[in-house]
KEKOL-823442 format. One record per residue: y, z, x of N, C-alpha, C in turn. Coordinates in steps of 0.1 Angstrom, whole numbers, plus 5000, padded with zeros to 4 digits. Each point is the difference from the previous one (the first is absolute). Layout:
! KEKOL-823442
YZXYZXYZX/...
//
This chain:
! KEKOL-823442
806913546407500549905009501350055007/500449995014501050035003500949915001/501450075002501449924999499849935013/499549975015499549905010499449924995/498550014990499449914996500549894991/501150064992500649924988500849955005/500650045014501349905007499049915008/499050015000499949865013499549934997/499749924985500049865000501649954999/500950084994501249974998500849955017/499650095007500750035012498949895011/498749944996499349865006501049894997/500249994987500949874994501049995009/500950144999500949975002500449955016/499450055008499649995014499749854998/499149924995499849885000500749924997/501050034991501649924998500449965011/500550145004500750015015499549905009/498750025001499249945009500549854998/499849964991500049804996501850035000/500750064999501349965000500149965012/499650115009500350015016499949855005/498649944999499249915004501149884994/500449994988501149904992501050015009/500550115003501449985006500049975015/498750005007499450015015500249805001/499649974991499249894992501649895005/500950064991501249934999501050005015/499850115005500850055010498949915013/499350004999499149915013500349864993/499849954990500349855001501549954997/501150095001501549985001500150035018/499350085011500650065011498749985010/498949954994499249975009499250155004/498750005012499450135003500950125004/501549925006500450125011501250094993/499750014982500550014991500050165005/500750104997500050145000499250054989/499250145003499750064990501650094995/500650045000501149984995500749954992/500249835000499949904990499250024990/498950005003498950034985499950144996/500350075006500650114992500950034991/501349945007501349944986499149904991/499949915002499249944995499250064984/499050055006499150114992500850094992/501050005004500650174997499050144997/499650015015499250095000500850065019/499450085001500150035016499149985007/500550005016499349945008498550065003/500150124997499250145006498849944984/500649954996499250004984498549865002/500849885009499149895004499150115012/500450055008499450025015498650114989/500350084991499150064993498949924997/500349884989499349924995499049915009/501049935010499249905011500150035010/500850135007499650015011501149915011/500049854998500749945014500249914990/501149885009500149884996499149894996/499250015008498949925009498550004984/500250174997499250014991500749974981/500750005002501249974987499749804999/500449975011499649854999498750004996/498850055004498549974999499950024985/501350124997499150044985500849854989/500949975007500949844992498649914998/499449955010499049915008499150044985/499350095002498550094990501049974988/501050034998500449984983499649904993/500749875011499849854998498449994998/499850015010498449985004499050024986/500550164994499250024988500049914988/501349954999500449894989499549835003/499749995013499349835002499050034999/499050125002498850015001499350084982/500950024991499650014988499249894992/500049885002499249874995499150035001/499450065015498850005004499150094999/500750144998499550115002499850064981/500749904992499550004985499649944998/499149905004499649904996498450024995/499349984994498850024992499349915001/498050005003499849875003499849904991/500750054987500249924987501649925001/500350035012502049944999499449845004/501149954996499949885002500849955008/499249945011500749945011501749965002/500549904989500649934999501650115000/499050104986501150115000500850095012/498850005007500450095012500949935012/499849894997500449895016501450004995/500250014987501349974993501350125004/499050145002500950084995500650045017/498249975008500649965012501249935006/500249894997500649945003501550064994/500150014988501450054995500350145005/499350035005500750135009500449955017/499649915003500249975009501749935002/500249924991501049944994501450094999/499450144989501150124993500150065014/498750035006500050175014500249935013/499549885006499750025011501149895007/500249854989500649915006501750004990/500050154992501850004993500650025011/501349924995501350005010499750155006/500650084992499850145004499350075012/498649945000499050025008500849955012/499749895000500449885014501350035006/500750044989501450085008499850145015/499150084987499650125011499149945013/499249894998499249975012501049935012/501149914994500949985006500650085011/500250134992501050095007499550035008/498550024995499150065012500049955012/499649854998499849905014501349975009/501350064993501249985008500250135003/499650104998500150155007499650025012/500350085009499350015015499450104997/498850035013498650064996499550034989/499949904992499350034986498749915002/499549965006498749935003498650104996/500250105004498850094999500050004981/501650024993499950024988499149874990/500749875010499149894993498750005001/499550055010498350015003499550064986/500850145004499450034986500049964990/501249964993499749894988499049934998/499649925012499149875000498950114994/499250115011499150055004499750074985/501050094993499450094988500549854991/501149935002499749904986499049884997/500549875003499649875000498649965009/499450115013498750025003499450084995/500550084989499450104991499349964987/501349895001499849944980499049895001/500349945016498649864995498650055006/499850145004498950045003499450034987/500750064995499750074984499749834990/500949914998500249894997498649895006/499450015010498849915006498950114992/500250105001498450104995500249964983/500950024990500049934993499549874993/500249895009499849875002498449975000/499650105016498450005000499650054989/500350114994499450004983499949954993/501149914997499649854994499349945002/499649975012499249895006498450084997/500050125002498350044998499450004988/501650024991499349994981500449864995/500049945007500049844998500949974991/501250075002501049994996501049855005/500050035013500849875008499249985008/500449935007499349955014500650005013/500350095001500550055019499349995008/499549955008499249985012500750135012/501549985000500950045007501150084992/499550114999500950104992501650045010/499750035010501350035008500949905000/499249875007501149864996501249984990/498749984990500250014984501150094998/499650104999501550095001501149955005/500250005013501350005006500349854997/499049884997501049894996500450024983/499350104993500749994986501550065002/500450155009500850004998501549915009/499249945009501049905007500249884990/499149944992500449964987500850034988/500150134999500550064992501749985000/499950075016501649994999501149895005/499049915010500349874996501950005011/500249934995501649965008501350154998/499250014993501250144990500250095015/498850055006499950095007501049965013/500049865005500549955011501849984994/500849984989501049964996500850214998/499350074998500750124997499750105014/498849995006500350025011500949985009/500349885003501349945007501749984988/499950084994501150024991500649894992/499149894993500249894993500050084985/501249984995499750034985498649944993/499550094998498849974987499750114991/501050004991499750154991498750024992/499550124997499050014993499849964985/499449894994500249914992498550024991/500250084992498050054991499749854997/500849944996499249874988499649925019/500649975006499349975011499150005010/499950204998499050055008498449964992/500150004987499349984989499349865002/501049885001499349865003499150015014/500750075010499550005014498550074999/500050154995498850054997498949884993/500349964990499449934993499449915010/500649925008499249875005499450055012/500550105007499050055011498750064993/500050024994498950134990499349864993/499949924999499149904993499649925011/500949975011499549875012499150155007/500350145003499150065008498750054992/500050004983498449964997499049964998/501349855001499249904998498849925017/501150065010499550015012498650075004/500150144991499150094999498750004989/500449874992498850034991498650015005/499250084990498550025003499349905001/
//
């Protein structure tokens, strides 16, 4: 075995540290400064250099996309483990609670903030929509119709279905932190909220 071979799982990890730091610190520096944020900033940030991101992603433009896919991976884990022995109830649950922790935390809604009050950041929101929230309830309706074929639930309308669970989901929360109304992230609450959306949407859906 050579001394290349025995360095490069060490030297994959470690690259992939780097990698999720970068994206962490990209992460914080866009939802404190909005899109028109410097790579510069997330380089202090990072505490890495700048020449070190442009290696990794190349541009800005692609540094955000890889933020977007991070998220993306973690809403769409419910779905993409899910076995056709999981049980419905379980999965809508964990959906939902990620929706709650990833998509609708202060944290989140701060960076989307920044974004919508930044100039020329529009194309950045497209993308959002486009790799996230039209990504997750496409994946999220194909789901649903699986249910429906193993007579699981009863969806007539899997896309619907979708997009009014998660507009149920997040409910007033989404409209009070987007426009900067204190509503801190509160588990024993997100917990009651999951709960009653997740029983009124299968009982909606029974077979």
């Amino acid at each position: 075995m050579t001394h290349a071979s025995m360095g490069s799982p060490r030297m994959a990890t470690r690259t992939s540290r780097k990698r999720h730091a970068v994206i962490e610190a990209a992460r914080r520096v866009f939802t404190e400064k909005g899109y028109n944020a410097s790579m510069e900033e997330v380089a202090f940030e990072a505490e890495v250099s700048k020449q070190t991101i442009y290696n990794q992603f190349g541009s800005k433009e692609q540094l955000f996309h890889a933020i977007i896919e991070d998220k993306m991976q973690e809403m769409i884990e419910p779905i993409t483990s899910a076995t056709p022995d999981s049980d419905p109830r379980e999965v809508l649950k964990r959906i939902a609670y990620l929706y709650h922790t990833k998509v609708i935390a202060p944290d989140n809604l701060k960076m989307v903030r920044a974004l919508l009050a930044a100039p020329n950041a529009q194309a950045a929101l497209r993308e959002i929509y486009a790799h996230g929230p039209s990504r997750f309830i496409r994946a999220f309706s194909d789901w649903l119709a699986a249910q429906d074929a193993k007579g699981h639930m009863k969806v007539p309308d899997p896309l619907l279905a979708a997009e009014h669970f998660i507009s149920f989901t997040y409910g007033h929360l989404f409209m009070k932190r987007l426009y900067g109304v204190p509503a801190p992230l509160d588990l024993e609450d997100v917990e009651r909220r999951i709960t009653y959306v997740v029983d009124a949407f299968l009982r909606a859906h029974a077979p």
